[in-house]
N, C-alpha and C positions, 0 to 999 in steps of 0.2 A: 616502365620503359624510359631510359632518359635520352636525351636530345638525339645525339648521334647515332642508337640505336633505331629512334624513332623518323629519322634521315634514310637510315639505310631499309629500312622497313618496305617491300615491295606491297603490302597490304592496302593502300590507300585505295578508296571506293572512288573509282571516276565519276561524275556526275553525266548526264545524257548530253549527247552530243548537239552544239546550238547549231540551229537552222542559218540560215543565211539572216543576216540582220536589215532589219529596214533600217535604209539610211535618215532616218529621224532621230532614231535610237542615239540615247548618250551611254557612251563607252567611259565605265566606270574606271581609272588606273591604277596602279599603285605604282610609285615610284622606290624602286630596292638601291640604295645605292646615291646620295646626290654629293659627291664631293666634284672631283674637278671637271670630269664628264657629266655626271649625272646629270648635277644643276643645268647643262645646254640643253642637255634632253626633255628634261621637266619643260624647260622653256618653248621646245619646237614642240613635243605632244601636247602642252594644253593650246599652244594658237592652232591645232585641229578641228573643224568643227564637231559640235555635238562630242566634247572628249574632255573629261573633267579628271583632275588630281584628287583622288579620293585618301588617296592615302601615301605616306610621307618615310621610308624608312631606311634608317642611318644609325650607326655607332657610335657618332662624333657628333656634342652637345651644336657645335657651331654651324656643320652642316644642316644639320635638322633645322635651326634657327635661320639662316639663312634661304633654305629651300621654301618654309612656311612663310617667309615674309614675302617672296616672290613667287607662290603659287594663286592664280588667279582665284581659288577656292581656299576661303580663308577656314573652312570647318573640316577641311583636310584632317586624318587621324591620324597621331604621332605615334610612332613604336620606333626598338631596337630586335624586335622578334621579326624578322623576316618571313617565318611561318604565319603568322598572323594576316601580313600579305598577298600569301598566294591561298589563305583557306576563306578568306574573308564575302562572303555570300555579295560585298556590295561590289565585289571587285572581278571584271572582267578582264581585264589583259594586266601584264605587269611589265615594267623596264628593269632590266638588269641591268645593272653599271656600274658591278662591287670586280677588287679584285680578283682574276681568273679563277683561280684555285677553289670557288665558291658558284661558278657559273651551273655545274652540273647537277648539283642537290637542287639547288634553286628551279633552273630549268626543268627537271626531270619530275620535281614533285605538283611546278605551276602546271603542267601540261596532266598532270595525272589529276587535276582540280579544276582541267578545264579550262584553263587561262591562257591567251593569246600572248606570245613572249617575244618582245624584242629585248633581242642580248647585244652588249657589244663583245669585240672581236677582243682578242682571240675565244672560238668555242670554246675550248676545254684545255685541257693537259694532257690526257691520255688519248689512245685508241679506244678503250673501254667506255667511256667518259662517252666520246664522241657517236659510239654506235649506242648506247643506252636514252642518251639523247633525242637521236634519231628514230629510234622503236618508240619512245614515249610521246614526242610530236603525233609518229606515224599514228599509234593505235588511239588516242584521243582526237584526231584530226582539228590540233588545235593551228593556229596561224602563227608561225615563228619567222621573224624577219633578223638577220645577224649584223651589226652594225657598220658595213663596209660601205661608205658612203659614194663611192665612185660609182656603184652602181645606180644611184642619181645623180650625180654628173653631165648636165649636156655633153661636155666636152668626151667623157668617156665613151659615153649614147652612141653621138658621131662618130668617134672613131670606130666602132662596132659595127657601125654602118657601113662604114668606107670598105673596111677587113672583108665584110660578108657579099658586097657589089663585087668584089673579086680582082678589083683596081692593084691587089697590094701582088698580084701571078702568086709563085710559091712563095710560102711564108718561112723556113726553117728556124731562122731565130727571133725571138723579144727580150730586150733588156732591158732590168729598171734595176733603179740606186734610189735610195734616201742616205746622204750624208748630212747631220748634223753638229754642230757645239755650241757652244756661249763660253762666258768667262768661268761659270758653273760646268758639273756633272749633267749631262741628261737626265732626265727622273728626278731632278732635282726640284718640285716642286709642290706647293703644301697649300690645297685650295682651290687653287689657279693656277693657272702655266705661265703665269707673270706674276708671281710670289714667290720666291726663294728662301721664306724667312720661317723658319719652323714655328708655328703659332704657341706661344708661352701658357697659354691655353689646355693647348694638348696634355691629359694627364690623367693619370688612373682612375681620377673621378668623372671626367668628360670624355672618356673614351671606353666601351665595353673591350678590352683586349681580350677577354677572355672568349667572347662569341666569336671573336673576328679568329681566333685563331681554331677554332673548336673541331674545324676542318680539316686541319692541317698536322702531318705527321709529327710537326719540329714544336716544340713548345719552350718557348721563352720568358724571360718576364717582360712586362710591360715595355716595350719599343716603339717611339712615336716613330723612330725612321724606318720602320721597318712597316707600320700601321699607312704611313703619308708614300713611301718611295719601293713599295712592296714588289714593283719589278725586279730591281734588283737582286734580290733572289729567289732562286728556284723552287722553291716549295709552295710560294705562291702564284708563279708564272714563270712562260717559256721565254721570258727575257726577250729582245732584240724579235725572236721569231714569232713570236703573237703578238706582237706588237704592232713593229713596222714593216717586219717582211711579210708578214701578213694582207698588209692594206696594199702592198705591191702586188702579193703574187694577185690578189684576189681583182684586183683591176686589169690584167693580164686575161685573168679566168675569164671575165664579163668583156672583154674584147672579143679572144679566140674561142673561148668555150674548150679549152683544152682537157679541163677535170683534174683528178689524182694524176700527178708524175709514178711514171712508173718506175724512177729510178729517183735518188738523190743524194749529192754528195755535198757537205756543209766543210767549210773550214773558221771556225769563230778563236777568236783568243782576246786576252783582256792585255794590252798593251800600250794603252795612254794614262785611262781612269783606273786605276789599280787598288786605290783604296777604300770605294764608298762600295763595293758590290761583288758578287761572283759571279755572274754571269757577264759573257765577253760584252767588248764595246765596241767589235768587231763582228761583222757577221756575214760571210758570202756563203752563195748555195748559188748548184745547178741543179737543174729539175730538167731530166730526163724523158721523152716521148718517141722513143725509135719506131715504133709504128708508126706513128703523124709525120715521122722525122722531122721534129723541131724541138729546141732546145728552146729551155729560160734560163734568163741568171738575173741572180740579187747580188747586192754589194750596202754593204753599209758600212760606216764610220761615225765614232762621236768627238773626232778630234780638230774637224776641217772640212767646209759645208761650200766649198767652193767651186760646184757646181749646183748644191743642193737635190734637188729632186728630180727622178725622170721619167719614161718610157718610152720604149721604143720599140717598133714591129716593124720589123725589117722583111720586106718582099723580095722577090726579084725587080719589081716592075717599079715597085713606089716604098718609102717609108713616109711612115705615121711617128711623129711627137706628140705625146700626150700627159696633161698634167690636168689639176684641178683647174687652171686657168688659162688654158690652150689645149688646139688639137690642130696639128698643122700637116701636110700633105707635099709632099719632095719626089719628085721625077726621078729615077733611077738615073744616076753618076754614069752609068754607060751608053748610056743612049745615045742616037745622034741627035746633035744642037744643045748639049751640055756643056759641052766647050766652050760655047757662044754666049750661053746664058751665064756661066761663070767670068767669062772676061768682061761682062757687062757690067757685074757683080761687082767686081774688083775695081771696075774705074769708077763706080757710085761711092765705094771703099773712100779710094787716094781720094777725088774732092770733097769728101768732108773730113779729111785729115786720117783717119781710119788706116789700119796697117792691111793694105787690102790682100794681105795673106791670108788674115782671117773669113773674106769674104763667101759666103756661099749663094747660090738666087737664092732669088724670092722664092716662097711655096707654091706650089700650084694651087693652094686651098688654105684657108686658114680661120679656123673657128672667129667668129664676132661674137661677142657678148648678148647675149638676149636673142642670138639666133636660132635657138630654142627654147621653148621654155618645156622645162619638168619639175615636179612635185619633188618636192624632200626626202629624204629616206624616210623620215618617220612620218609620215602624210599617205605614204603609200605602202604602211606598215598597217594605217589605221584604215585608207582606204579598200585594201587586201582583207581585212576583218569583216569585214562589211560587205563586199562584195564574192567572198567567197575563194580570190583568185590569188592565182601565187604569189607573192610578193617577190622583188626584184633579187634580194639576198636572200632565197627559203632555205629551209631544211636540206636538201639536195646540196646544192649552194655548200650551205654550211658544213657540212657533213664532210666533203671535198676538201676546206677551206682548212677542217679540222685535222684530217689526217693527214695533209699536207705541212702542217706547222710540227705535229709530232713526227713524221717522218724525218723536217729536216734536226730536228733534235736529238734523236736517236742517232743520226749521222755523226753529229758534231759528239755522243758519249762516247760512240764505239768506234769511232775513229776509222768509217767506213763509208761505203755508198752501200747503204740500204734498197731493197726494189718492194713493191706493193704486191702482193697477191690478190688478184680483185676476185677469184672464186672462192678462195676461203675469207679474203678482207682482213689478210695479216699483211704485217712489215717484218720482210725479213732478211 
């Protein structure tokens, strides 16, 4: 049987399902994955307690070398087998953190070997992908936490708060953007997010091209930009939409708890960055919920970041602003003594020179730093292991998180609003 037969293979033997752990216990890991994400990951799961790097695995000679110098366990075992990984008797949970297009074999066969799986975002690629997923968590009852970090966010926390005290009256719409650029393409980056420089390195002998692609329909020769910037195209991921609309919608989700849109219409096109990629550098979606009656929308751009990043949850009574470093709270524009508080606004504007056109009040509320404190995503990934208990991103979550990225995909092929069927669990 060879590789990809041996992938697809639904035969694998589950091992007994683990007890609840005493938290003495060290949770053995493997790390899949350490290039530009990975390596942060490596870093927040070993300062865990009782949670050691057992094991180390990567494609690329320089990741691997890199990840081993900086994993607290210097006897860590090296491989380019990923399977090795998740069959590995010393190894109880595994991190995902390879490109998309690889998250589903990986996840599907860690969970059928009994390994507790943090993946990051985006789930999968397909619908298939995403429900087979789902079954293999479910019937192994292993612990899957999905990399969407707002859902440890004080700031998010709070705003979730604010939403469910009932402060915000009807809710109908949430908006968020992420616009980005630099002097580079997005994606453009090899290592780290502040490396632009393709490594001279990079090369048919320090790089397995052959496994990285072994998954994948499209086969090429040897591509380091295709190996380092593998968003870019579609065979390896949903570009724009597991990406960043993703970490939008999904902090939306862990606000309202809205779930699967029942409807969605995407409009993407490639209109700045035209030559490094096929997938747009544009990307808006609305996500549909006419029973909640409330609307989402995403907007993104890579050409002009002059607002940068947002959200917003718009009430009748109040809106909520929320970022990774604010959560701020706004009296409803119609009220009585709006007037008031805006003309106050506006002369605090004029003397300090300020165009007090721009002026709005103060918030009624506004996140402090350290006014809460919460665990990590990956702290409560490991905590959740141990303790039995859902983790903040689970399976459910994910699952959601997952047919929601391909739905809006499907939008943007067939040049439609797609709707969810949630008794059969099609898009169509």
């Amino acid at each position: 049987m060879d590789r990809r037969d041996f992938l697809k293979s639904g035969s694998l033997a589950a091992p007994a399902v683990l007890a609840q752990r005493n938290p003495n216990d060290r949770i053995g890991v493997a790390m899949i994955g350490v290039g530009t994400r990975g390596i942060y990951l490596l870093e927040r799961v070993q300062e865990c307690p009782n949670t050691e790097i057992r094991l180390i695995c990567d494609l690329y000679d320089a990741n691997i070398a890199r990840a081993r110098k900086m994993a607290f366990n210097k006897q860590a075992a090296i491989t380019k087998e990923w399977e090795k990984a998740v069959d590995s008797k010393d190894i109880d949970a595994v991190v995902i953190a390879t490109p998309d297009f690889w998250h589903a074999p990986m996840a599907i066969r860690a969970a059928r070997m009994n390994k507790h799986i943090y993946v990051e975002k985006g789930l999968c690629r397909t619908l298939q992908e995403a429900k087979d997923i789902r079954k293999a968590v479910r019937e192994n009852k292993v612990t899957l936490q999905l990399g969407h970090h707002q859902n440890s966010d004080p700031t998010y926390i709070k705003a979730r708060e604010i939403y469910q005290s009932g402060r915000l009256g009807k809710t109908v719409l949430a908006r968020t953007y992420i616009d980005r650029t630099s002097p580079w393409p997005e994606w453009q980056f090899y290592t780290r997010y502040d490396n632009q420089v393709l490594p001279a390195d990079a090369t048919p002998q320090t790089v397995d091209w052959e496994r990285f692609q072994d998954n994948s329909n499209v086969k090429t020769r040897f591509d380091a930009e295709r190996f380092f910037r593998w968003r870019c195209w579609w065979e390896y991921g949903t570009g724009i939409a597991g990406d960043l609309m993703s970490h939008q919608w999904d902090g939306i989700n862990c606000i309202l708890g809205m779930g699967i849109p029942e409807a969605v219409q995407t409009q993407g096109s490639l209109y700045f960055w035209k030559q490094d990629r096929e997938v747009p550098d544009q990307w808006h979606v609305m996500f549909e919920y006419p029973k909640k009656e409330l609307t989402c929308t995403f907007a993104c751009t890579f050409h002009n970041r002059h607002h940068g990043t947002e959200t917003y949850i718009f009430g009748r009574d109040a809106t909520i602003e929320v970022a990774s470093d604010h959560c701020r709270l706004y009296d409803a524009e119609w009220k009585p003594g709006y007037s008031k508080q805006l003309a106050e606004a506006r002369k605090k504007y004029q003397a300090a020179g300020l165009d007090p056109r721009l002026a709005i009040p103060d918030p009624e509320y506004s996140f402090k730093r350290g006014e809460s404190e919460v665990t990590n995503h990956q702290r409560d990934w490991i905590d959740s292991i141990r303790s039995g208990q859902v983790p903040r991103c689970g399976i459910d979550r994910a699952f959601e998180e997952g047919v929601t990225i391909v739905m809006s995909v499907e939008s943007y092929f067939k040049e439609r609003k797609v709707k969810w069927d949630p008794v059969n669990e099609a898009i169509v």
